[in-house]
N, C-alpha and C positions, 0 to 999 in steps of 0.2 A: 310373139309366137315362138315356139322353140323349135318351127323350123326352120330359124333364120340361125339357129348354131351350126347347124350342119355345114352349110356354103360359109358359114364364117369361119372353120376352121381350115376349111379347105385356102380360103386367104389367107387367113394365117401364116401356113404350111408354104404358101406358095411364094408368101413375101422372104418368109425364114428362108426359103431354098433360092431364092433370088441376094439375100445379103450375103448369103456363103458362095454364092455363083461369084460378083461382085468384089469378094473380100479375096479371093483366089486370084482375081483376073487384077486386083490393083498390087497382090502381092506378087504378080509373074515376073519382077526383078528383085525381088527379096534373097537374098543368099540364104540359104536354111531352111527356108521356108517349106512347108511341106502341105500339100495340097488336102482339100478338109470338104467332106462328104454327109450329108444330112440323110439318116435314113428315118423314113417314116413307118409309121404302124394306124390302125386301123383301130376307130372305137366303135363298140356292139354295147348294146343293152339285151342283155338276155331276160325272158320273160317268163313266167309260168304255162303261158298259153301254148297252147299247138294247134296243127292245123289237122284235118282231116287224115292224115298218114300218119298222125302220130309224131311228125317233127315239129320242135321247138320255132317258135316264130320270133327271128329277130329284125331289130331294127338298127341300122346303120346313123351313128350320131356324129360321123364326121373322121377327122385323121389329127394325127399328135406326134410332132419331133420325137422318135424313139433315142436314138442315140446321134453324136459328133463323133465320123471316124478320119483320123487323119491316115493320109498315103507315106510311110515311113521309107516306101522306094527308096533308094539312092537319085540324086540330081546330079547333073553333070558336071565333073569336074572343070574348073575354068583356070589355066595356071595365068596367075599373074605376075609371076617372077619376083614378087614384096615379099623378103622373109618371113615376116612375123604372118602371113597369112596359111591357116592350114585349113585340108579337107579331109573328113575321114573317109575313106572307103572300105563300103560294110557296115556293121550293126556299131551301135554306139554314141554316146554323146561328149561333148567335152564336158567339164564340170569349172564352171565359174562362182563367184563369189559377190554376191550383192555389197550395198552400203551399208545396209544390217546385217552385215554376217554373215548371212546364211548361204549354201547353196543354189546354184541355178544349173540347171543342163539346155543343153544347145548345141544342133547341129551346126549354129553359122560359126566360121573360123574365118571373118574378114576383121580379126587381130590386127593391133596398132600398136604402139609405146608411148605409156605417160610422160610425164618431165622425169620421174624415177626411173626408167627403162623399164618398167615393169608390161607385161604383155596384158592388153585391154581388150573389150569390147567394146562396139561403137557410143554405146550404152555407157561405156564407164566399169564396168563388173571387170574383176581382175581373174586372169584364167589360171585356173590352178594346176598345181603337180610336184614331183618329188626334188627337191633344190639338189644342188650337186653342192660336195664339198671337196676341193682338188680337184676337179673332174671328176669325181668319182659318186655315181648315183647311188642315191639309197632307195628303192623303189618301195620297204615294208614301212620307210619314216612318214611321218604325218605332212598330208597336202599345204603346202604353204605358195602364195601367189611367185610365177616366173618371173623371173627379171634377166635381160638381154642387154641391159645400157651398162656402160660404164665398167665395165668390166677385164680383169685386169690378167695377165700369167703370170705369175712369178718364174724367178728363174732358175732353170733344171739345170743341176749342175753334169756334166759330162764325166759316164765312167767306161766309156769304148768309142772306138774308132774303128772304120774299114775303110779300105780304101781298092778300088781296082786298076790295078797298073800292067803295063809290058813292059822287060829293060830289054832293051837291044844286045842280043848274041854277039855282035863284036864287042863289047867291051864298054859303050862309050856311056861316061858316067850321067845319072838320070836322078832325078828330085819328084817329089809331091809335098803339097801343102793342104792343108786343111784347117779352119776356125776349131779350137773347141772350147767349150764356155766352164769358170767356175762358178760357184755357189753363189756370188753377187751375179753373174749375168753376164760377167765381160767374157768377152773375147780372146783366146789366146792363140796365134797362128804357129801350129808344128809343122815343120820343113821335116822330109825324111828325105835322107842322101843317100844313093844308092854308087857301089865304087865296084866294080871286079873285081877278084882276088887274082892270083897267082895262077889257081887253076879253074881249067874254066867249068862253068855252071856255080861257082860261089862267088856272094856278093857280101861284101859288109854292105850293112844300114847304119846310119847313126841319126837319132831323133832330135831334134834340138828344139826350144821355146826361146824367143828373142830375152836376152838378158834384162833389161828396161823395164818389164812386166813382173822382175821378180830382185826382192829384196835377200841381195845375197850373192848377186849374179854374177859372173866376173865375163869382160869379153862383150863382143853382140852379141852371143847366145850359147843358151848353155843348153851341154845335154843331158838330155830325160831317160834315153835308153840306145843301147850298141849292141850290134852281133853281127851273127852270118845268116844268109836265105842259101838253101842247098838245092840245086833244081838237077833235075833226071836230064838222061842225056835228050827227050826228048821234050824240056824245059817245062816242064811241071816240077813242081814249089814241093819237094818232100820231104825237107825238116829244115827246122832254125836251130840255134843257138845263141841265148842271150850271151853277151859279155862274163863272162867267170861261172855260169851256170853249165849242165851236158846238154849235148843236142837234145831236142823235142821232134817226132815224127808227126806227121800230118796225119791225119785231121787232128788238131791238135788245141788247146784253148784258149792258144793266141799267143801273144808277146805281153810280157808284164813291162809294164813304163813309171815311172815313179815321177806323179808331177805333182809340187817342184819337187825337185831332187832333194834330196835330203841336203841341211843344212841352207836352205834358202825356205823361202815363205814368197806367193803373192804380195804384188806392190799394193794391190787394192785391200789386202787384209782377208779376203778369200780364204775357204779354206781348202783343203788340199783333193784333188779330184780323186774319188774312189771308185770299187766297183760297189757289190750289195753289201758286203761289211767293211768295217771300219780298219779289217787286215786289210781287204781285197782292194790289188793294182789295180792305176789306169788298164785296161785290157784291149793291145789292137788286134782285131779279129782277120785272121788269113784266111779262112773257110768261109763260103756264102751257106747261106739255110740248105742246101743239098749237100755240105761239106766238098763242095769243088774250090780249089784257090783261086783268091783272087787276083793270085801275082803270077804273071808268066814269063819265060824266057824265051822270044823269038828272034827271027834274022831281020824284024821288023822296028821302023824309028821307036823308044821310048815313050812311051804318053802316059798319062792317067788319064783315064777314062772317066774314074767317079769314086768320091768321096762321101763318106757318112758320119755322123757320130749321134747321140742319144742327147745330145745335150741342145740349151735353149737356153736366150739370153729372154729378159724380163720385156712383155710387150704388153699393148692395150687392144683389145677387141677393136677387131676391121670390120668382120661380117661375122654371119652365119647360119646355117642350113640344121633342117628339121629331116632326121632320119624316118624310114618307117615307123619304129619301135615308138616314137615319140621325143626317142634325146634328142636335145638341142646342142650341136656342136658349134662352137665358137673357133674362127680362127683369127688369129693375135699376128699380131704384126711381126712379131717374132718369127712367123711360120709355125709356132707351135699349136697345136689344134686339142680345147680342151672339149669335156661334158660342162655345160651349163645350167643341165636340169632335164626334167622326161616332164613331157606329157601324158597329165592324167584322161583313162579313158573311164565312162560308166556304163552300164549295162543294164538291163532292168527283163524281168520273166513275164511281162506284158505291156508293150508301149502303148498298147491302144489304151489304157489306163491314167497316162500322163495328163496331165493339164495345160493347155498353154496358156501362157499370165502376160505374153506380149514380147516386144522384143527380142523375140526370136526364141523363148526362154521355155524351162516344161518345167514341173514340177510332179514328182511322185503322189499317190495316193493308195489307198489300200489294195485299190484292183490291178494297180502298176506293181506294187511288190518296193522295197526300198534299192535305192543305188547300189549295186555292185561292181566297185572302181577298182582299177587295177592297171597294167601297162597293154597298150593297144596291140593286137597280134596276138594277143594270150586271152583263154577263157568264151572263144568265140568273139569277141573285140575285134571291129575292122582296124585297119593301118592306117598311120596319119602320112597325108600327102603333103610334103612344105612347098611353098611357096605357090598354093590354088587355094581356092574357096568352092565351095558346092553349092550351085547355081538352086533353085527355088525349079521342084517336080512340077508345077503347076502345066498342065497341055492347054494351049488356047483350044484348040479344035474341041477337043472336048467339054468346055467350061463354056465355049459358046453352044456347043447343042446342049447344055443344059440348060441354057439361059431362055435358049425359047422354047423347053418345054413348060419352064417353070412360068415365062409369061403367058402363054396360052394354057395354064392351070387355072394362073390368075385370072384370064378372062374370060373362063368358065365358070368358075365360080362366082364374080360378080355379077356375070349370067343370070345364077341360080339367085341372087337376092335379089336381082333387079324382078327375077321372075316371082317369088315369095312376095315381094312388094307389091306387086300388082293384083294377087290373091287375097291379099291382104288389104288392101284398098274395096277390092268390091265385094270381099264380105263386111268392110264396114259400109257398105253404102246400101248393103240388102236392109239394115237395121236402121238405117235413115227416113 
């Protein structure tokens, strides 16, 4: 009889709205996971007939899955303090890379590392984004999968130095030392010697690098650069004088040093520390970024306080942290700290369009619009959070009151067949 369709849709409807109640509540620890809603609609057969008013007479044949909409909420961030793990916050997906090729998008970032360092899904799928070369991101170059392992600095050879010192008002003579590295990586430690002059508030300096480190070198150590520091009566630094050059007033572009000195070479074959061109001196910097000095003259013991230079010997990746933006910043054993890569983010002009294909993954279609990727922060793009994962929207409170409306849908309508059945039974038994 056909109207055993009608309560069979309604089972139907009522089993479908029980596997997605179900499918939600077994995915309530899922990371990424995004909570997924069955809306139904209604079927009519509309007729020629009417009824005495002149309205059309219909009859109700039951209900039919109209759409699957997922909740693209935000889930709560869960920091787990694992590098490789990120969470977006905001609109967006990451963009991985299956076994075939192709693109995948996905809210889960509970990211691992292969035997290659490369940054993984649990899944296997390699997550993509812009590689860095030197540190230096190209975010308009083609997505190619991230890698975090094994990863190296090379060494940045030193072309300045600061240092923050006080020399004691009476006279008595004061030193600083500092590492600075050349173009292989090594080490080279400058003593700066500080003497009073004759009159007071001038000081010669003389810069030395131990002789040993340099082929040419005569002595323990030879010097790099000599002058005078000029301080005010009320012992602020307001000009130098290099050795055979006129004084310089303050704020001023520093001290030129020539390492090695001319007529010697590095022991290691190194080449010779520059600034930005191939004229420009070692340069030690007397002015901090406000152009205040960093050298003073008090009635106070002699110290240095603190030491800098631009340079870095050659190290191998320790750790590393995921900015907002999505760059991956690697820091090296050296202490120098490079870019390893950005995370790519996608966007899409209707998610409720997306497909899910499992594993946490979506997939575009015509009603989604195609990927629009780009760097996280820009374009309406949420931010990536390092070291969390974004926990699975699913509410229990909620999934269970669906779940017994949708059981007592279901046994209502078995209801309705068992009660069909029965009419059905004793119209065959009139014809008996």
């Amino acid at each position: 009889m056909g109207s055993f369709s009608t309560p069979l849709s309604g089972l139907t409807a009522a089993q479908d709205q029980l596997q997605s109640v179900s499918n939600n509540l077994a995915n309530i620890d899922t990371d990424g996971y995004k909570d997924q809603t069955l809306t139904f609609s209604d079927i009519f057969s509309q007729t020629g007939a009417t009824n005495g008013s002149g309205n059309p007479l219909q009859t109700g044949y039951g209900v039919a899955v109209s759409s699957t909409d997922s909740n693209f909420t935000e889930g709560s961030l869960n920091a787990t303090g694992t590098p490789s793990n990120m969470a977006l916050s905001g609109n967006g997906f990451f963009v991985t890379q299956s076994s075939t090729g192709l693109p995948d998008y996905t809210r889960s970032g509970d990211f691992t590392t292969n035997s290659a360092g490369q940054l993984i899904t649990p899944s296997g799928e390699l997550l993509l984004g812009y590689p860095a070369v030197g540190g230096v991101v190209n975010p308009s170059g083609a997505l190619q999968p991230l890698q975090v392992g094994s990863a190296n600095s090379p060494a940045v050879a030193s072309t300045s130095m600061s240092l923050t010192a006080n020399l004691d008002s009476s006279g008595a003579p004061a030193s600083s030392s500092l590492a600075v590295y050349d173009s292989l990586g090594s080490a080279h430690v400058l003593t700066v010697s500080y003497t009073m002059g004759a009159t007071p508030g001038t000081w010669t300096y003389n810069v030395t690098i131990p002789s040993a480190d340099l082929t040419g070198g005569t002595g323990t150590s030879t010097t790099v650069g000599s002058g005078t520091l000029n301080f005010s009566n009320s012992g602020v630094l307001i000009s130098t004088q290099a050795t055979g050059a006129a004084a310089t007033s303050l704020p001023s572009a520093g001290i030129a040093l020539t390492i090695p000195p001319t007529g010697t070479t590095f022991s290691d074959g190194a080449g010779a520390l520059t600034g930005a061109t191939a004229a420009a001196p070692f340069n030690w910097s007397l002015v901090d970024g406000s152009g205040n000095p960093t050298i003073t003259q008090t009635a106070t013991a002699s110290a240095t306080s603190a030491t800098s230079t631009n340079g870095f010997a050659s190290g191998t990746l320790s750790t590393y942290t995921v900015q907002p933006d999505g760059t991956i910043e690697g820091t090296f054993t050296s202490g120098n700290t490079l870019a390893l890569g950005q995370v790519a983010v996608a966007s899409f002009a209707n998610v409720q369009g997306l497909v899910s294909t499992g594993n946490n993954n979506y997939q575009p279609t015509a009603a989604s619009g195609t990927a629009v990727i780009g760097v996280a922060g820009t374009g309406g793009r949420g931010t990536v959070v390092g070291g969390s994962v974004e926990e699975s929207n699913v509410d229990i409170a909620t999934e269970f009151a669906k779940l017994i409306v949708a059981q007592q849908a279901y046994s209502a309508n078995a209801k309705s067949v068992t009660t069909f059945n029965q009419v059905s039974q004793a119209t065959i038994a009139m014809l008996q």
